[in-house]
RODO-2510 file (C-alpha; in nm, 4 decimals, decimal comma):
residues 376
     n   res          X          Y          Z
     1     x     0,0000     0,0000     0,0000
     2     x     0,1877     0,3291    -0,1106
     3     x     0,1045     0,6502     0,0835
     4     x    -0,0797     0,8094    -0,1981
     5     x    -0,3743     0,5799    -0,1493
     6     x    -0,3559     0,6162     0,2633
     7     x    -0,3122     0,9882     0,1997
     8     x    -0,6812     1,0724     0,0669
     9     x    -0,9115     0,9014     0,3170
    10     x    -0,6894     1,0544     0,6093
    11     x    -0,7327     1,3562     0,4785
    12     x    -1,1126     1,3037     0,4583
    13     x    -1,1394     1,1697     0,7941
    14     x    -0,9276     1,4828     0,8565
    15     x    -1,2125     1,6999     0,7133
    16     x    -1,4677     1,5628     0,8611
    17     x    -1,3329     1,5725     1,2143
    18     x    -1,2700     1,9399     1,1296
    19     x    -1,6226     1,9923     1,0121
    20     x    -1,7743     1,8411     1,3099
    21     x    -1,5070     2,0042     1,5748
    22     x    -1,6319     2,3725     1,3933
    23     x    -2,0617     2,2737     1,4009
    24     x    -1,9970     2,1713     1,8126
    25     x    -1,7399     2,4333     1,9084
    26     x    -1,8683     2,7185     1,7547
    27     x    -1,9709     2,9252     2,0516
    28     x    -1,6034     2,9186     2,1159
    29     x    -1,4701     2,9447     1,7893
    30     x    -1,6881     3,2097     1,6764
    31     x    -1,5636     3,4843     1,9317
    32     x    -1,1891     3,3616     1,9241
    33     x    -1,2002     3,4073     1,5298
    34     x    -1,3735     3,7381     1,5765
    35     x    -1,0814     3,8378     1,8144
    36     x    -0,8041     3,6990     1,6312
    37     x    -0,8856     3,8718     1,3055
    38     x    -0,9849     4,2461     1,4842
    39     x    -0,6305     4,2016     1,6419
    40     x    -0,4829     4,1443     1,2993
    41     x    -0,6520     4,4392     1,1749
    42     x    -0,5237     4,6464     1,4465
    43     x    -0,1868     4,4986     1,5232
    44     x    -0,0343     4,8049     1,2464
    45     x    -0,2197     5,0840     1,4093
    46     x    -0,0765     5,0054     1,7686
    47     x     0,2480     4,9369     1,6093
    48     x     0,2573     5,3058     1,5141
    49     x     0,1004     5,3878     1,8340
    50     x     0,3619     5,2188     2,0164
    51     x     0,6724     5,3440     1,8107
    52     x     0,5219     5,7280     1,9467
    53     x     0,5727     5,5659     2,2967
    54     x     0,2472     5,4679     2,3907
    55     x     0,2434     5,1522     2,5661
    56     x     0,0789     4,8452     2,4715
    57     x    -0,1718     4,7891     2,7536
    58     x    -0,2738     5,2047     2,7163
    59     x    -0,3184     5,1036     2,3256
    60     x    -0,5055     4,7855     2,3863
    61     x    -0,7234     4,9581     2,6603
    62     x    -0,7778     5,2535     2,3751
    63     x    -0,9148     5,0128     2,1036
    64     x    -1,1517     4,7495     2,3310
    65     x    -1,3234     5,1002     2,5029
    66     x    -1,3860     5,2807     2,1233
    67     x    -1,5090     4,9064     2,0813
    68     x    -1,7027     4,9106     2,3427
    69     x    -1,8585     5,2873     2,3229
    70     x    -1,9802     5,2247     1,9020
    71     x    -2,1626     4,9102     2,0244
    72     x    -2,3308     5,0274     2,3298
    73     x    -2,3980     5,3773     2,1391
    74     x    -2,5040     5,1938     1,8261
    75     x    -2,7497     5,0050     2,0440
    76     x    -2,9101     5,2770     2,2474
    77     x    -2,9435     5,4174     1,9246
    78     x    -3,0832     5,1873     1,6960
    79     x    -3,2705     4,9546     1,9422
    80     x    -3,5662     5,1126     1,8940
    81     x    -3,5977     5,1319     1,5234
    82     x    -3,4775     4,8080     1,4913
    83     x    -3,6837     4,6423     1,7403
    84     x    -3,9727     4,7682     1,5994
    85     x    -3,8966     4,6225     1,2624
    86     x    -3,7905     4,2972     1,3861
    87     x    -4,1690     4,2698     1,5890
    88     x    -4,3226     4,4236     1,2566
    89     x    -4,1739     4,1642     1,0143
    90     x    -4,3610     3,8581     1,1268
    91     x    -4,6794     4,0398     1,1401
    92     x    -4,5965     4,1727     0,7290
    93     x    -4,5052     3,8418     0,6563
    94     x    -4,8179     3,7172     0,7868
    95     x    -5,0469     4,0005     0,6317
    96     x    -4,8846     3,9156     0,3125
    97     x    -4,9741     3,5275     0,3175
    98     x    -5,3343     3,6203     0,4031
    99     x    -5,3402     3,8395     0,0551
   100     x    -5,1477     3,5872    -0,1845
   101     x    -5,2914     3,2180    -0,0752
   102     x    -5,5393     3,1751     0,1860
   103     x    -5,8921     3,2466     0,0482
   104     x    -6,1508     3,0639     0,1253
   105     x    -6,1725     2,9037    -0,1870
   106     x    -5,7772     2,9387    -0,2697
   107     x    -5,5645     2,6432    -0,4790
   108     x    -5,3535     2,6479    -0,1813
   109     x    -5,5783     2,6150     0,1189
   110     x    -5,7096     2,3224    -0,1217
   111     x    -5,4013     2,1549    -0,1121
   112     x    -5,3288     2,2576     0,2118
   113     x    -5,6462     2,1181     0,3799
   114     x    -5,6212     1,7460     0,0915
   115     x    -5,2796     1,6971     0,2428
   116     x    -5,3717     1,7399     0,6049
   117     x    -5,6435     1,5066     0,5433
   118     x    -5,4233     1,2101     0,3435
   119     x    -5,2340     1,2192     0,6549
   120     x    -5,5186     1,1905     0,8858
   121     x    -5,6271     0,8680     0,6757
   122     x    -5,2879     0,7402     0,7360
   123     x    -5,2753     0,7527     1,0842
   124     x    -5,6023     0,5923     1,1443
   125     x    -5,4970     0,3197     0,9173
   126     x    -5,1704     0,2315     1,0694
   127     x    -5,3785     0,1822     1,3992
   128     x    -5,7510     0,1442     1,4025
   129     x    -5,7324     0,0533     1,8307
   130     x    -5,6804     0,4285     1,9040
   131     x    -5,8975     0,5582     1,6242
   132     x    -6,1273     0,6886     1,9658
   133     x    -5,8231     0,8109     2,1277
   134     x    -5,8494     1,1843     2,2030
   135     x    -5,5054     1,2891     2,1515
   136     x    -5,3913     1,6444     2,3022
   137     x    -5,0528     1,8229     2,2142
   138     x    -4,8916     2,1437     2,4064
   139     x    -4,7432     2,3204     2,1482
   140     x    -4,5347     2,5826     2,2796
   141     x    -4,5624     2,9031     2,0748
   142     x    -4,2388     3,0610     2,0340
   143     x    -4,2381     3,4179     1,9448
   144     x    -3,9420     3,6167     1,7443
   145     x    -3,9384     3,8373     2,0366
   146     x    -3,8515     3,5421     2,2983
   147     x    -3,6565     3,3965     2,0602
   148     x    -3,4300     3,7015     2,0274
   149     x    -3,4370     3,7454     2,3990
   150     x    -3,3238     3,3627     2,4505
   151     x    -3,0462     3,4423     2,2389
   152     x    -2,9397     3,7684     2,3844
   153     x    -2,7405     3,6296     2,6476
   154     x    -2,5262     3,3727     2,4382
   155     x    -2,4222     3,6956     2,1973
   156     x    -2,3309     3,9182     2,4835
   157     x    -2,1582     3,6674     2,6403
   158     x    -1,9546     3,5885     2,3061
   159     x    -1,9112     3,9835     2,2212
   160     x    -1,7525     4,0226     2,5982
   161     x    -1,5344     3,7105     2,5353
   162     x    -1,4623     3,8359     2,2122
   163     x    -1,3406     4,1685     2,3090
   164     x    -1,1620     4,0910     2,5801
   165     x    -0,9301     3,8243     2,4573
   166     x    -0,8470     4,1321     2,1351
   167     x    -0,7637     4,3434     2,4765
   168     x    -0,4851     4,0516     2,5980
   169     x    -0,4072     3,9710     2,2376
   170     x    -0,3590     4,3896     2,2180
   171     x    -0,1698     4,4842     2,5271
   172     x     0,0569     4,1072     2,4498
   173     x     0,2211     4,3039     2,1743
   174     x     0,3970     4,0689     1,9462
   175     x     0,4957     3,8449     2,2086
   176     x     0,3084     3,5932     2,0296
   177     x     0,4555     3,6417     1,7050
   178     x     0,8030     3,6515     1,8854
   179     x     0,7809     3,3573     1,9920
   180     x     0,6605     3,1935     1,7054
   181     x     0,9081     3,3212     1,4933
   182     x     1,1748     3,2532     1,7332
   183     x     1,1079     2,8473     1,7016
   184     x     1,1689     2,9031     1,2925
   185     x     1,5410     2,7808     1,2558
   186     x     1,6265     2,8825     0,9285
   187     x     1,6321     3,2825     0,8797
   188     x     1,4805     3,2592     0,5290
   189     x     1,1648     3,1105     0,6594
   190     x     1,1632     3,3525     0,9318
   191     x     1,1326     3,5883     0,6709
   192     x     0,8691     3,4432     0,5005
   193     x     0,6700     3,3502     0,7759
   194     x     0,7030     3,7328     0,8897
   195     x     0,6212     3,8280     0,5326
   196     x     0,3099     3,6641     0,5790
   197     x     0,1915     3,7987     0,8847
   198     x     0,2630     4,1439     0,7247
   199     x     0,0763     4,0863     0,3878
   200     x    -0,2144     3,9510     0,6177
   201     x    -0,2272     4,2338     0,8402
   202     x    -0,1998     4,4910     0,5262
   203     x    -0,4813     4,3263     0,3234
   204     x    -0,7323     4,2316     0,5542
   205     x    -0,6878     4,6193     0,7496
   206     x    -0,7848     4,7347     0,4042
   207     x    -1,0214     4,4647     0,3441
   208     x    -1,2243     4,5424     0,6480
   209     x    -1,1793     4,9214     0,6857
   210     x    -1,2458     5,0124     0,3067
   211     x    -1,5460     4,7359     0,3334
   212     x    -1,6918     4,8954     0,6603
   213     x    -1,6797     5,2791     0,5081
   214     x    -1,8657     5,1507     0,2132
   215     x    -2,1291     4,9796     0,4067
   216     x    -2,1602     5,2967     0,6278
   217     x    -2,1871     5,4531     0,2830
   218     x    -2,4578     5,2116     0,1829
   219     x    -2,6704     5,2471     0,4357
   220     x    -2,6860     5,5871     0,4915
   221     x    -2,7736     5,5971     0,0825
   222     x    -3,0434     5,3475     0,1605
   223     x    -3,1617     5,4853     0,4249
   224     x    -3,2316     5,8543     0,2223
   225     x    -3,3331     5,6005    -0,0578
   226     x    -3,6226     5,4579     0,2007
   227     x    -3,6691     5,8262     0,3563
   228     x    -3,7291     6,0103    -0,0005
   229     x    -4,0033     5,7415    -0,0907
   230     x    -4,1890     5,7680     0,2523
   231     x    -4,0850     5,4579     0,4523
   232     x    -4,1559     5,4634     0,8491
   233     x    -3,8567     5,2468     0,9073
   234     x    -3,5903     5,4435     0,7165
   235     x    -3,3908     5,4612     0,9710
   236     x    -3,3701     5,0467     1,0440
   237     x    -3,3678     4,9830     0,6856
   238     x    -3,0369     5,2009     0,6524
   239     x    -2,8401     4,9858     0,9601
   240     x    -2,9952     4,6659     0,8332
   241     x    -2,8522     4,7675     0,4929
   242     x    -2,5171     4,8398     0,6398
   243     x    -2,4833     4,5359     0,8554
   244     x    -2,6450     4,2827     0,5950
   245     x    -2,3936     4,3934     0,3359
   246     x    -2,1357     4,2623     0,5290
   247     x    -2,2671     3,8999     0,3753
   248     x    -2,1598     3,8224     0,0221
   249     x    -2,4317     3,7551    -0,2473
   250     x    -2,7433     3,6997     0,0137
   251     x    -2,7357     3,9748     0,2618
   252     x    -2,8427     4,2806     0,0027
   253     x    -3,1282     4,0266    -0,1852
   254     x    -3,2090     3,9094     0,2253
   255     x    -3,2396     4,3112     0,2897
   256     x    -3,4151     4,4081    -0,0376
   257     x    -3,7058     4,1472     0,0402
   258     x    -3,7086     4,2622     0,4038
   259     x    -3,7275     4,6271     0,2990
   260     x    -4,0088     4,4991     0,0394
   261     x    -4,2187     4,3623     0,2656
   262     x    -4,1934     4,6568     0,4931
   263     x    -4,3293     4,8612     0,1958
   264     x    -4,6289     4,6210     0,1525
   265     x    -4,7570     4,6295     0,4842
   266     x    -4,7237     5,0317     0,5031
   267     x    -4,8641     5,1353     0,1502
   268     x    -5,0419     4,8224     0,0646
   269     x    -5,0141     4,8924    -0,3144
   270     x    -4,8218     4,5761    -0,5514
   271     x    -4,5757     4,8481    -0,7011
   272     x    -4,4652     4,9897    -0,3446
   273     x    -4,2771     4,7280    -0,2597
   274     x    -4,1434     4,6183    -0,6156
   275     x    -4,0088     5,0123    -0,6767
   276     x    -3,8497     4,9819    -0,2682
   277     x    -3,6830     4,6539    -0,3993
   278     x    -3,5686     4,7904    -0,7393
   279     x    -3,3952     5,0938    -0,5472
   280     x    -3,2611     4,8745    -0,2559
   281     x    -3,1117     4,6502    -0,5765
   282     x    -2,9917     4,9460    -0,7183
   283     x    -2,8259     5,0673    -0,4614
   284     x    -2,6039     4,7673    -0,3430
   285     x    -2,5898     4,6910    -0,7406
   286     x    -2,3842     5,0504    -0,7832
   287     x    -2,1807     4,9337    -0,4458
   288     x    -2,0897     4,5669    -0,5616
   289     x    -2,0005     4,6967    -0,9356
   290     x    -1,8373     4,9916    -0,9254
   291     x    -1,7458     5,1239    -0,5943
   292     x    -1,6401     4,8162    -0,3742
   293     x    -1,4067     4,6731    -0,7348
   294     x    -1,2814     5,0115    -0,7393
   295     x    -1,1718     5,1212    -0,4105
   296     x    -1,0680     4,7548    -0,2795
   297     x    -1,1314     4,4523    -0,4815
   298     x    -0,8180     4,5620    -0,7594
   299     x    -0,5947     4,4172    -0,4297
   300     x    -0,9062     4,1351    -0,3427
   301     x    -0,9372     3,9283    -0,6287
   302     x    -1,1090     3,5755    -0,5295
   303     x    -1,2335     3,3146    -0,7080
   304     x    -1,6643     3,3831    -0,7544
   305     x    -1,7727     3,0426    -0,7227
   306     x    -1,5417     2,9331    -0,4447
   307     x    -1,6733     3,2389    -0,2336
   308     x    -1,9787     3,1779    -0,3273
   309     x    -1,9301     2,7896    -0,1440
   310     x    -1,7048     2,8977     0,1233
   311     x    -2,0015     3,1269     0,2470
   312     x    -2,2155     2,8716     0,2211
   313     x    -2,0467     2,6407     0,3947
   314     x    -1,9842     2,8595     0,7064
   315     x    -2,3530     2,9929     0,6790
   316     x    -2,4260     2,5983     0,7496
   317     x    -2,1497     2,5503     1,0358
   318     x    -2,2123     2,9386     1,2261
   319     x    -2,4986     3,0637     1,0807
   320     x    -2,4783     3,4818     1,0266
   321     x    -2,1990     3,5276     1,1448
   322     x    -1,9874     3,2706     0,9743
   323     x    -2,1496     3,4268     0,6918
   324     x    -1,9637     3,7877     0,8246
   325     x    -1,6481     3,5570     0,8600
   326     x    -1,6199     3,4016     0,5701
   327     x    -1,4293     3,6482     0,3544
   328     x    -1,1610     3,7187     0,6046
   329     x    -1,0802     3,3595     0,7020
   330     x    -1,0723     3,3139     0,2805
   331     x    -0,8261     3,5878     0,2400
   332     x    -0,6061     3,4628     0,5301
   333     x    -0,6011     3,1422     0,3673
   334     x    -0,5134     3,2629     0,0073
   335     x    -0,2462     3,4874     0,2100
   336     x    -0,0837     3,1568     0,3219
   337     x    -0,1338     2,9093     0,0272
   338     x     0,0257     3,1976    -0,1996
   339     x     0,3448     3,2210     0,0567
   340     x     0,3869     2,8364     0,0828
   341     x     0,5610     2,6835    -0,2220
   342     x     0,3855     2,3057    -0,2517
   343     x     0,0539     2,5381    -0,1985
   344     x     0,0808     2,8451    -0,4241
   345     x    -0,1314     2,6256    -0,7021
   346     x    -0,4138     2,6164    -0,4340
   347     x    -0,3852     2,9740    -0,3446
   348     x    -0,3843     3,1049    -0,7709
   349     x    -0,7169     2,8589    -0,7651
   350     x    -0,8315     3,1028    -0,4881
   351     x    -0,7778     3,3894    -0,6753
   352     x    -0,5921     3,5471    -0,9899
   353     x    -0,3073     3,6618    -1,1512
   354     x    -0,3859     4,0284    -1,0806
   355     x    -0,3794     3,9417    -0,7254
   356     x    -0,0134     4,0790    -0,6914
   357     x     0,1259     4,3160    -0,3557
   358     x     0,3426     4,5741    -0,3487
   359     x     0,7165     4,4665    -0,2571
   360     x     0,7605     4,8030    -0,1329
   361     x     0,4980     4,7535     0,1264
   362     x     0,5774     4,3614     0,1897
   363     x     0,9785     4,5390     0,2746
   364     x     0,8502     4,8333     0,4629
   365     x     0,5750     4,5845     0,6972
   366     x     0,8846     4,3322     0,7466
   367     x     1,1234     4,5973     0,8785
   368     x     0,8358     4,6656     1,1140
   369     x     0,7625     4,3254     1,2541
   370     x     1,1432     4,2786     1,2596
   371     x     1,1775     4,5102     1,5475
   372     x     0,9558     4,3326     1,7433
   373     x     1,0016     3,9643     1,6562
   374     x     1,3777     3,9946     1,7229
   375     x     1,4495     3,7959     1,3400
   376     x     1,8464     3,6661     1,4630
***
């Protein structure tokens, strides 16, 4: 048996151990990838801080308060706008089924009520003994609101975590890193392996930053958009516009349909809610065309289809958020696949020949991790 044909089902058994470890573990994982990336994003900012003689714990205590202050002032905010949509939508949704299918002589309360009875038949033919058998089920009605409030904890609790491992990851400095690239023996893989670390920490601050100023963008366009045709809930369509279009390919469709609906139950009228979707379309159309290719995808470019999976996949494993995660985690691996030799045919699969840094800025970034990872 050569090691070729052991090699593929290990690695299978490899993958699905992997899958199953990130399904069961994700209310760790989530917040310690969260953390991990933010301090990645950060790590150049306090570097500068630091060189002006700031110290690292000041710096680190600095980032996790601003942190802290946008999310409780974004939620004292927007709590109310947003909470009212989020109790309005099942009611629309509702509203909306009553007007499409459920007359009283409707195709689909026809099929509806022919189905429900097939299965009646069944189960009075699989037992004809407890035919006379009064049967009585507690369904327990679960509301969105109780829903999000049973959930509420778990994300604070993650959000805390979250933050305050970035504040000892933070105020650490590039201890970590030191020592990491202290156990490298050879000094030309110390290079490299600081060479990543920079080109990571360069693309995905630009990644994220650019990306968050263009959603901020979005939704303050939407929300105008939503405001100038007479929407209520202007206000909670604009954040849910700039928070959904953090999600590749499904979170501006998931946000024009939610905006649509929102339309219907206020004006009623069938070309309300068609002309809110066309302009919500519009909107994150002009965005993912023209203004997110121009300003950051020229330095971004991944493969279409295998984003389109790779979001998929972690909407399956960690729901929205893996969603939210999924772009990152895809660039860091590209980063890595394109350093490693045996790899770099994986990591031009991931993306494309235009895909090409700056050696200027790959020398400049090593220089600077240099000083702190002690490179002998």
């Amino acid at each position: 048996m050569n090691q070729k044909s052991v090699a593929l089902p290990l690695i299978g058994i490899f993958l699905i151990l992997l899958t199953y470890g990130l399904v069961h573990a994700a209310s760790f994982l989530i917040p310690v990838t969260a953390a991990i990336l933010a301090y990645f994003v950060l790590s150049r900012p306090r570097r500068g801080l630091e060189r002006l003689g700031v110290p690292s714990g000041l710096v680190a205590f600095g980032f996790t308060a601003l942190i802290i202050t946008l999310i409780a002032l974004s939620m004292l905010y927007f709590s109310s706008p947003v909470s009212k949509m989020v109790r309005d939508v099942p009611a629309v949704v509702e509203d909306l089924q009553d007007r499409i299918g459920t007359a009283e002589n409707g195709t689909l309360k026809a099929v509806a009520e022919a189905a429900e009875a097939v299965d009646e038949m069944m189960e009075n033919d699989d037992d004809p003994t407890e035919q006379e058998a009064m049967e009585v089920e507690v369904v327990e009605k679960t509301t969105p609101a109780r829903h999000i409030l049973t959930l509420a904890p778990q994300l604070l609790s993650q959000l805390l975590f979250a933050v305050l491992l970035l504040f000892f990851l933070l105020s650490s400095g590039d201890f970590f890193l030191q020592r990491a690239i202290e156990n490298i023996a050879r000094t030309e893989d110390k290079n490299r392996a600081l060479e990543i670390v920079a080109t990571i920490e360069r693309r995905l601050g630009r990644y994220l930053g650019g990306i968050t100023l263009i959603n901020a963008g979005l939704g303050l366009t939407v929300g105008a958009a939503m405001y100038a045709m007479g929407l209520n809930q202007y206000i909670a369509i604009g954040v849910m516009a700039f928070a959904l279009n953090f999600i590749p390919y499904f979170g501006g469709l998931a946000g024009a349909c939610i905006a649509a609906l929102i339309a219907s139950s206020q004006f009623g009228a069938i070309w309300s809610p068609l002309l809110v979707f066309a302009v919500y379309m519009a909107c994150t159309g002009v965005e993912g065309q023209l203004v997110t290719p121009l300003l950051i995808s020229r330095r971004m470019h991944l493969n279409a289809p295998v984003l389109f999976l790779v979001v998929a996949f972690f909407a399956y494993i960690w729901s929205v958020i893996g969603m939210i995660v999924a772009v990152p985690l895809l660039i860091v691996a590209k980063i890595i696949l394109d350093e490693i030799e045996p790899m770099r045919h994986l990591g031009r699969f991931l993306g494309d020949a235009q895909d090409a840094q700056s050696a200027d800025e790959v020398k400049a970034d090593i220089k600077i991790l240099k000083r702190g990872a002690k490179v002998r």
